[in-house]
N, C-alpha and C positions, 0 to 999 in steps of 0.2 A: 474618488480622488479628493474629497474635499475634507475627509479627514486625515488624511495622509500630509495634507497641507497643515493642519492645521498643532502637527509636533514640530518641535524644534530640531531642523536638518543635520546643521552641527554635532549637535550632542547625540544625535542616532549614530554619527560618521562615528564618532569619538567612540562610543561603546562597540559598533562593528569593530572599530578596527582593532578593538584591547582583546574583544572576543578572539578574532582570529589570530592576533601575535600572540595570544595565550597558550591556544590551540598547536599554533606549528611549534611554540618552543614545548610546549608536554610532549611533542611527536616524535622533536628531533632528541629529548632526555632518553625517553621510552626506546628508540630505535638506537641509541648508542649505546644507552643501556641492555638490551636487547642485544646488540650484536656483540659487546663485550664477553657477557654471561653466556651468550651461544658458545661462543668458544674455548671461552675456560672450560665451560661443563665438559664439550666436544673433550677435551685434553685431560678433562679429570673422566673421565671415560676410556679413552685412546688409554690411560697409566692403569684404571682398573683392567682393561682389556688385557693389559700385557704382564700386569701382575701375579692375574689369573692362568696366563699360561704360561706364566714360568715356575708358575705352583704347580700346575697342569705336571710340566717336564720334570719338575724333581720326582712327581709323585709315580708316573713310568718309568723312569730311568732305576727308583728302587721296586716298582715292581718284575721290570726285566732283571735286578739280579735277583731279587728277591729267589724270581720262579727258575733262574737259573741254578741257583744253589740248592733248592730244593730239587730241583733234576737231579744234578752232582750227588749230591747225598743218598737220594733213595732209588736214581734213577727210573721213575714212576714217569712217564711220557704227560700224563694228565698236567704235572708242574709246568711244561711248555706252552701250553695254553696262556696264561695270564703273563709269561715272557713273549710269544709273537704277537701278539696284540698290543704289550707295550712297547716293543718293536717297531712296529706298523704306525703308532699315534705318533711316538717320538720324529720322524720326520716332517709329518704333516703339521705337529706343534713348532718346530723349527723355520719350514714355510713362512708362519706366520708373522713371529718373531722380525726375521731376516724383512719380510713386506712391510712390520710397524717402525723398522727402525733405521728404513735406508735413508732419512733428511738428517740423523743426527750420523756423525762420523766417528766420535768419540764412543757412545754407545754401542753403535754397530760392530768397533772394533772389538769391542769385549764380546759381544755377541760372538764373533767371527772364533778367539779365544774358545768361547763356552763350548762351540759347537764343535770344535777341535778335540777339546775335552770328551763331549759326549759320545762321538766316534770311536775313540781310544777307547771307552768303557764299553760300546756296543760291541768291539773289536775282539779285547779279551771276554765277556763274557761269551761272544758266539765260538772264540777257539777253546773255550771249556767245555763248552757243549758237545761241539766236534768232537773233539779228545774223549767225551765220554761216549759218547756214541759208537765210534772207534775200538772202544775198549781202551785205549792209553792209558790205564789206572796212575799211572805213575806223572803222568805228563800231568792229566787234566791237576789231580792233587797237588803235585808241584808249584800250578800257576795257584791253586786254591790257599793255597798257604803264604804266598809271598804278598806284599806289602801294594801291587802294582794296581790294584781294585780300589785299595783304601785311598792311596793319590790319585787318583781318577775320581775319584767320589768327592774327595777333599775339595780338590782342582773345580768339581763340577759346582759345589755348592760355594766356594767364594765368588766365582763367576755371576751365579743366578744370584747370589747375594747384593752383588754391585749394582745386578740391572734391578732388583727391586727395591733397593734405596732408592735407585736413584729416579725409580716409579713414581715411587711413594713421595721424594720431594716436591716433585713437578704437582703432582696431587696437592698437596699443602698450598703452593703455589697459584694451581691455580684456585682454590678456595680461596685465598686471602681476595683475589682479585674479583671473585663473584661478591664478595662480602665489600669487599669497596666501588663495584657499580653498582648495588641497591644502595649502599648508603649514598652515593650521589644522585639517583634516582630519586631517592625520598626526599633529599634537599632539594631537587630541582621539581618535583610532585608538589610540594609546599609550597613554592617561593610561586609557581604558576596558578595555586589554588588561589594563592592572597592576588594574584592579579585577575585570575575568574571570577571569585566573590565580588572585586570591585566593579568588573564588569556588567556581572548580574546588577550589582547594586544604581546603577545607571540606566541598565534594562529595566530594573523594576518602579524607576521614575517614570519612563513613556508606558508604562502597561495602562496604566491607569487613562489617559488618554484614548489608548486603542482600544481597549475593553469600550466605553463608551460610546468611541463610532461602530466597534461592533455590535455594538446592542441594539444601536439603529439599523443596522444592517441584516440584522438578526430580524429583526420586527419586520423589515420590508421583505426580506425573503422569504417570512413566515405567510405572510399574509399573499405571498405570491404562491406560495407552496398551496394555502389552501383553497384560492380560486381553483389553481390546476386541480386538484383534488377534489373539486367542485363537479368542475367538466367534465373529468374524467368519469366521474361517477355517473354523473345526465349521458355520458357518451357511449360508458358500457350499459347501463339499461337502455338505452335506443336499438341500438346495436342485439340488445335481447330482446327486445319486442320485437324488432324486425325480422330477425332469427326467424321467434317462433312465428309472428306472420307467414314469412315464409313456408315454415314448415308444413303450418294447416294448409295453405295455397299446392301447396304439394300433393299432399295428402287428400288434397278436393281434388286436385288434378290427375291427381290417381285412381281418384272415386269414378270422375267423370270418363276417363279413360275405360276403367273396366266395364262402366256400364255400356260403351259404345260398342267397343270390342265384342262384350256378349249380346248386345243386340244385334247389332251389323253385320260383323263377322260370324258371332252364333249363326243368326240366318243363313248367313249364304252359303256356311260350311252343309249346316244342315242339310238346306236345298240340297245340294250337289250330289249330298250323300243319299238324298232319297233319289232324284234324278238315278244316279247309277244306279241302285238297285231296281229301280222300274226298266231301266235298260236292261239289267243281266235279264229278269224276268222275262222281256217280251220276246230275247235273242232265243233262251230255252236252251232248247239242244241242237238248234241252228247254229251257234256259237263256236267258234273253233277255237281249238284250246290258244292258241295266241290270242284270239280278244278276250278269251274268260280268263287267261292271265294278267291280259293288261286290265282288264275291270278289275278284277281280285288284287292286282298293284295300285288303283289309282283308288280303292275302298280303304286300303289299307294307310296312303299317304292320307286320305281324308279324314281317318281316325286319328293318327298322329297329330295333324294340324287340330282338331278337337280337343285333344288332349291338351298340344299347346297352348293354346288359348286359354283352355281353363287352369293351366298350371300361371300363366303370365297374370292370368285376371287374378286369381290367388294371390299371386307377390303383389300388385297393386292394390290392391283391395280384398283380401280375403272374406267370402261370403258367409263363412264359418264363423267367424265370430259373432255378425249380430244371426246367424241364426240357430248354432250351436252353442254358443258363451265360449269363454274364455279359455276352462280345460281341454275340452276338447278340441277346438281351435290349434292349441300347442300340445296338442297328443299325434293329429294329422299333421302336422309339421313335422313334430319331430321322425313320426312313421316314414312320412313320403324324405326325409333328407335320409335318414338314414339308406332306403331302399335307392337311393341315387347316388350314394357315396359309400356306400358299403361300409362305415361308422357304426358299430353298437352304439343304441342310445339307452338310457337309461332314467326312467322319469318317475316325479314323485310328485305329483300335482296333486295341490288341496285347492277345493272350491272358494273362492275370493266372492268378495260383493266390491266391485270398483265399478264406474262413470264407462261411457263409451272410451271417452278421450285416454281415461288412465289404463286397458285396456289394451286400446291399439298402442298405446304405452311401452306393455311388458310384450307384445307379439311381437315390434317391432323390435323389441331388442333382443327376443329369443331368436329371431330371426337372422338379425346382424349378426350375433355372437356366431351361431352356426354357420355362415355365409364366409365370415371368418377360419373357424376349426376348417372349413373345407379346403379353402385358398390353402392357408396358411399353417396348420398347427400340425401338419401329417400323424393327425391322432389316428388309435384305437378304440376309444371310446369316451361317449361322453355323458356329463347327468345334469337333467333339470329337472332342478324344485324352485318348487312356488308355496310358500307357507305363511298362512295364514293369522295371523295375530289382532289384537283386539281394535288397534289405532292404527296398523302399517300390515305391506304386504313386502314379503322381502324374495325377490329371485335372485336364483343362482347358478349359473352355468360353468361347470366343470370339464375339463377336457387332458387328457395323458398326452399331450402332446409336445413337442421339442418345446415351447415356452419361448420369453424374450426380458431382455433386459428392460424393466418399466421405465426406468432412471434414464436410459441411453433414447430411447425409442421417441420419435416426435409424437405430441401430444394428439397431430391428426391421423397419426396412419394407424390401419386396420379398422377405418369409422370412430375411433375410440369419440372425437369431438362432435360427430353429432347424435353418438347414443351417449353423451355424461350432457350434453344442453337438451333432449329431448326428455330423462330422466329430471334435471335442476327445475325445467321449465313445468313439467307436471307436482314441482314440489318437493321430490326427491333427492338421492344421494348415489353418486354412482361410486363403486370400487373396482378398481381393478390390481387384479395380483398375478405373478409370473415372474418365474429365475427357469431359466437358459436348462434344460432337461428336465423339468420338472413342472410341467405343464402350466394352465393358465386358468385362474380363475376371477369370474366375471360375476360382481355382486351389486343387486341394487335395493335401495328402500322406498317404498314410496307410501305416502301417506292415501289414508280414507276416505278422508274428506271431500266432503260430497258426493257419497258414494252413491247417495238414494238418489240425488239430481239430477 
């Protein structure tokens, strides 16, 4: 506010308000002008329209006898042709006519005339056709020879004559009148510019003014801008160390999970399972077949549960990596998903030298991906590679599946955000690609470094 104070209030009123009187009188030029020229054109249009179909009518009215006389003559049925169609048009042209020119009374009257006329010549030319059709040699020739076609024709063309002068005037007419609202246009476009220009020119006294509290205002906002941008920056890297805190904290609690699970639960499944087999044993053949079936059910749950356990210890901590490496790790992966979801897989794994951490890195993201394809992509099949290069390792997970719009899709759903922060936070680059039937692919880079450590 205190540079707002600090222009002169008057002379700001002064130029608002030359600005805006300048503005509604260009509006009210434009708009009268505008509504002038809409109409005359409307009316030099409405005269071409009707110009045109009185052109239209002359030019049927000599094609009906045209093709009439050439019937007469050679009696050839084909000549009828280009006479019932000008037939046919001649009223529908007449229509027209009679609808353009029911507000003038004086034209319509000629009208009324012309169309009187035009009858009288559709009249005699259809009782010549008759008559020759007939056979009446003597009749039709009779009418063909007397003078009754030519005053009908004559009749018809001073008629259409009248109404296209008097087309064409209205036409003239209204030209003069488009030509005299631009030229008031242009004089009132002028006279409004020299009152814009002076307005500008009162506007461009206080610029100078404002420009200089905006540059102080510039300056304070700058310097506000970059604190925020300060913060922001301290906020998202907290916010990523936390993250990946987090993640490791996870990933230990995953550790610490599977080890319990296999120790704990390992046992006792164990136990149980050797317990019943020393039972079936001691029972023999004492055993009736209900308890050698229900041992043979309750061995059988006790594998499954084994199996459980080792499949859940696997997702929380897969044992396979640190004691098979890497490839093969993501070869039993990929075996046991596919043998679970009935998915072809299709793999191309090169031997990597990467850290623990970078690692459980690519497992976990081979892993997500497919966890994904299975929810989500109703694929046929899919392919991972892992290729090996001098500075980076790049995987990539392909799938034929229905696909999604990247652009439309939130950034967290299907894990997308915490396999592209689990990839950034090891140093890497995540991609992802997918359009709507054309499946999806899942690409990432990650660097070497520290591979030996």
């Amino acid at each position: 506010m205190r540079f707002l104070r600090s222009i002169p209030m008057p002379k700001m009123a002064i130029s608002l308000a030359l600005a805006l009187l300048a503005a509604c009188i260009l509006i009210g030029i434009n708009e009268t002008g505008f509504n002038r020229s809409s109409k005359d054109l409307n009316d030099i249009a409405q005269a071409s329209r009707i110009r045109g179909s009185m052109n239209r009518l002359l030019q049927q009215v000599l094609d009906a006898e045209t093709g009439s006389r050439g019937y007469l003559l050679t009696g050839d049925p084909r000549y009828l042709e280009p006479y019932n169609a000008a037939v046919a048009d001649i009223g529908q042209q007449l229509d027209a006519l009679r609808a353009a020119y029911t507000s003038n009374a004086d034209e319509f009257s000629t009208l009324t005339q012309l169309t009187r006329n035009v009858h009288r010549k559709l009249a005699e030319v259809e009782l010549s056709v008759r008559m020759r059709k007939e056979g009446k040699e003597d009749a039709w020739k009779f009418v063909l020879m007397t003078d009754v076609g030519k005053e009908h024709m004559d009749a018809i063309r001073e008629e259409a004559t009248k109404l296209i002068t008097a087309a064409t005037n209205r036409m003239e007419v209204s030209q003069v009148q488009v030509q005299r609202s631009l030229m008031l246009s242009r004089m009132g476009i002028a006279a409004v510019t020299m009152a814009g220009l002076l307005a500008f020119y009162l506007y461009l006294r206080q610029t100078t003014a404002l420009k200089l509290a905006g540059e102080d205002q510039q300056k304070v906002l700058q310097q506000e801008r970059d604190l925020l941008e300060r913060q922001v920056r301290e906020r998202t890297a907290t916010l990523a160390e936390l993250a990946t805190h987090l993640q490791q904290v996870r990933e230990e609690e995953r550790g610490h999970l599977a080890r319990e699970l296999h120790d704990e639960l390992g046992a006792l499944l164990t136990a149980a399972k050797l317990d019943v087999a020393r039972l079936k044993s001691r029972l023999g053949a004492q055993a009736t077949p209900e308890i050698t079936q229900r041992l043979q059910h309750l061995t059988d749950a006790l594998n499954s549960g084994i199996a459980l356990k080792r499949r859940i210890i696997e997702d929380l901590r897969p044992s396979s990596l640190s004691n098979l490496g890497l490839t093969a790790s993501l070869e039993i992966l990929a075996r046991e998903f596919s043998e679970r979801s009935g998915i072809e897989i299709a793999t191309g794994l090169e031997a990597v030298e990467l850290d623990e951490s970078r690692q459980l890195t690519v497992y976990r993201l081979v892993q997500e991906s497919l966890t994904n394809v299975g929810k989500y992509a109703q694929a046929k099949q899919v392919e991972i590679s892992v290729r090996n290069y001098e500075n980076h390792v790049e995987v990539d997970i392909r799938d034929d599946g229905k696909g999604f719009n990247v652009a439309a899709i939130r950034p967290s759903t299907h894990g997308l955000a915490g396999m592209r922060h689990r990839v950034e936070a090891a140093g890497g680059r995540l991609m992802v690609a997918s359009a709507e039937g054309q499946g999806t692919r899942i690409s990432a880079v990650l660097p070497k470094a520290n591979a030996a450590g």
